[in-house]
C-alpha positions, -999 to +999 in steps of 0.1 A: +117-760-537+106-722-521+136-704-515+136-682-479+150-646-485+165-638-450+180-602-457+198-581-478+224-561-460+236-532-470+271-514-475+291-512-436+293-478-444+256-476-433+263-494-403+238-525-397+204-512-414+187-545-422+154-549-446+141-578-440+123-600-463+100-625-462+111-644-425+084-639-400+095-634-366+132-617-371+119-584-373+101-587-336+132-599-322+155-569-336+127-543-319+130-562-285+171-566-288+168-528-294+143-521-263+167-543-243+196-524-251+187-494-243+176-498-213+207-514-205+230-487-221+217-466-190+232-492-167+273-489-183+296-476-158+313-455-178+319-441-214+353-454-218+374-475-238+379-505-212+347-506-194+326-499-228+348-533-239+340-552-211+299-540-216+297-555-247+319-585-239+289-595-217+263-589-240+279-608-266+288-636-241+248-633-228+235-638-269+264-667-275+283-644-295+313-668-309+348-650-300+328-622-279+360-605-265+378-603-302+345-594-315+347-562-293+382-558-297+379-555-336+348-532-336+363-508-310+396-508-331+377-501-361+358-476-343+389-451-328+405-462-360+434-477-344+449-517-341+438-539-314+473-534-296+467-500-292+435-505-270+453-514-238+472-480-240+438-460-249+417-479-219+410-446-197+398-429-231+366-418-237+347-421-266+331-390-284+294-391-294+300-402-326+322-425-318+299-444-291+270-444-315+291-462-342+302-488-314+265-496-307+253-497-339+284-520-348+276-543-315+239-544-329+250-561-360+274-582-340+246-594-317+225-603-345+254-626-356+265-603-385+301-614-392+331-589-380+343-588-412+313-573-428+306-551-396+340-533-403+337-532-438+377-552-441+401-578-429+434-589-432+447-612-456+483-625-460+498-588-461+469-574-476+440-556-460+411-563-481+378-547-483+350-571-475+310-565-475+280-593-478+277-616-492+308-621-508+331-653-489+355-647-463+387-655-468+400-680-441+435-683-421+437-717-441+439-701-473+467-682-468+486-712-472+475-720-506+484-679-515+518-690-503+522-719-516+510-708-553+537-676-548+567-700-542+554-723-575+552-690-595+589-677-580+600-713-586+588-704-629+608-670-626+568-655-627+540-669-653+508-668-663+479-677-632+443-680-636+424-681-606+390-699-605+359-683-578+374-649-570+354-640-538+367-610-526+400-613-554+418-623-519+446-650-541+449-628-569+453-592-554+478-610-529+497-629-548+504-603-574+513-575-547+534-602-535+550-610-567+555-572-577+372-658-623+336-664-603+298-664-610+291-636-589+290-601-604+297-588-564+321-613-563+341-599-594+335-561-583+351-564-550+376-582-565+383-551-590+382-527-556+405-548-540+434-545-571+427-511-570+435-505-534+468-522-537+474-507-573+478-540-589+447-534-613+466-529-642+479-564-641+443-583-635+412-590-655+385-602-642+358-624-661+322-630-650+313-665-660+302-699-657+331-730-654+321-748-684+343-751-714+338-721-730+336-700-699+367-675-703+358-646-737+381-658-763+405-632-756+410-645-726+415-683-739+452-688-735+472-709-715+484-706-676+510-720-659+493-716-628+453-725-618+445-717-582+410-720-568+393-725-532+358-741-546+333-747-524+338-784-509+312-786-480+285-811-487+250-796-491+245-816-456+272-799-439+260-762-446+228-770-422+255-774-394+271-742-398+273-710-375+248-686-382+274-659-392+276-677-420+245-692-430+231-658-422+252-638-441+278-657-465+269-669-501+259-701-499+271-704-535+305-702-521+301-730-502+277-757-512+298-786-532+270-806-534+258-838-525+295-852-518+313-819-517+332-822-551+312-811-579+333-779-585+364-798-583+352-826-608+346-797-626+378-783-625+401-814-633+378-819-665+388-779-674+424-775-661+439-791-687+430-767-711+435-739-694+472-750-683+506-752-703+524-785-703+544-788-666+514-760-657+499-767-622+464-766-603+465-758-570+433-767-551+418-762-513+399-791-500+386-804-473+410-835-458+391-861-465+387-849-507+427-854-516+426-895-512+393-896-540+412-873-562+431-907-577+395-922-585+380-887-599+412-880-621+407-918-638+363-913-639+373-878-658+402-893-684+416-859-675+455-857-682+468-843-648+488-860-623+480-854-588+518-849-572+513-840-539+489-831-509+499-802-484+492-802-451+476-771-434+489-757-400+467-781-379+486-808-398+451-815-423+458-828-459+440-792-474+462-784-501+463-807-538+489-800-566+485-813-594+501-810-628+497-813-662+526-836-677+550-822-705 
């Protein structure tokens, strides 16, 4: 099967400079957006905060920009280097030169469906702010839950031992251990490591580059956990075809793509959880809803030991959250 090479992005820090790679017809399309843009730059009634928000508002609501009016508000936050509830009080400001060439180039990249989060280079995460860049996953509002809900099993143990499975951007671990004060992808794994850094909780994290198979973790590392916590992809390979382009553009796929039925990570997981875990250890998973009710059916197909306990609900009231344990 040929593979299609979109783009490679690089760092925010070089604002949306895109080489493009083997997919005839985007490149066209960025000249013309630019030409376009240009021309109506001319036409802005003003160089200040409020009607430089409202500009872009439109041009993100004319391209079906999702969210075009938080899109705005975090790029021109990010830009003055201020929060978004500041932006009603700087309204009559204008922006320097500098400043209103960042905003464009960072509106470029949001008009070409570039997700915020990568625009600006961060985003917040439980009480952490966490540096983010392509194509390592976003972590999502959902997810929060299971950082909360694996920090009250660990306070419930007096602390322990957790191992947590697909790092992304280290989101879990780095919150959960500034609260409390492994993936595939070598990006993955690096941002993780910038991410402990920034909250200085390195010291009390390794991170492991490997494959989930049995002998996966180095043989230091092969000890036991009373904690496993792990968002693995659970969208079937179907489902990716329907998503936004922000993230079929930009997100690892990897991240994402379960398979066929959405579960081959997981069936993955309850085979190697049980010897990663000490007895009364737990695995906390993410799922989507309708993946708790199998987990019965995959648990006996596996002969693995754990017990599936309980499902959580997310804040929409969606069985997201499994916990399972491994019996004394």
């Amino acid at each position: 099967m040929s593979r299609l090479n979109i783009m490679h992005v690089f760092p925010p820090s070089t604002f949306c400079k895109l080489r493009w790679l083997h997919c005839h017809g985007f490149s066209c399309k960025i000249v013309s957006c630019v030409r376009n843009l240009s021309q109506l730059s001319g036409q802005e009634a003003s160089n200040k905060v409020q009607s430089l928000l409202q500009f872009w508002k439109s041009q993100f609501i004319q391209s079906k920009v999702s969210e075009p009016a938080e899109s705005v508000q975090y790029i021109m936050s990010a830009v003055l280097k201020c929060a978004r509830g500041d932006l009603a009080r700087l309204a009559e400001t204008e922006l320097d030169a500098g400043q209103r060439k960042n905003l464009e180039r960072f509106c470029l990249c949001r008009l070409h469906k570039m997700p915020v989060q990568y625009i600006i280079g961060e985003w917040d995460f439980c009480d952490v702010t966490l540096k983010l860049r392509p194509p390592v996953f976003i972590p999502r509002p959902e997810t929060e839950q299971l950082a909360q809900l694996a920090a009250e099993r660990l306070r419930q143990r007096g602390g322990g031992r957790l191992l947590e499975v697909g790092c992304g951007s280290g989101a879990l671990s780095v919150a959960l251990l500034h609260w409390l004060q492994d993936d595939q992808s070598a990006d993955a794994c690096r941002l993780t490591e910038e991410n402990a850094a920034r909250l200085g909780v390195e010291d009390r994290l390794r991170v492991y580059n490997a494959t989930l198979t049995e002998d996966s973790l180095p043989g230091e590392h092969r000890q036991l956990y009373d904690l496993v916590v792990s968002n693995p992809p659970y969208l079937t390979t179907a489902e990716l075809r329907r998503l936004q382009p922000e993230i079929l553009l930009y997100e690892d796929r990897a991240a994402l793509d379960g398979g066929p039925d959405g579960l081959r990570v997981t069936r993955r997981l309850l085979r190697h959880a049980p010897g990663w875990l000490r007895p009364g250890g737990r695995l906390l998973l993410e799922l989507d809803p309708a993946q708790p009710a199998r987990l019965g059916g995959l648990l006996a197909d596996s002969g693995s030991p754990l017990r599936h306990d309980h499902t959580h609900s997310d804040y929409a009231g969606r069985q997201r959250f499994a916990e399972l344990c491994l019996p004394p």
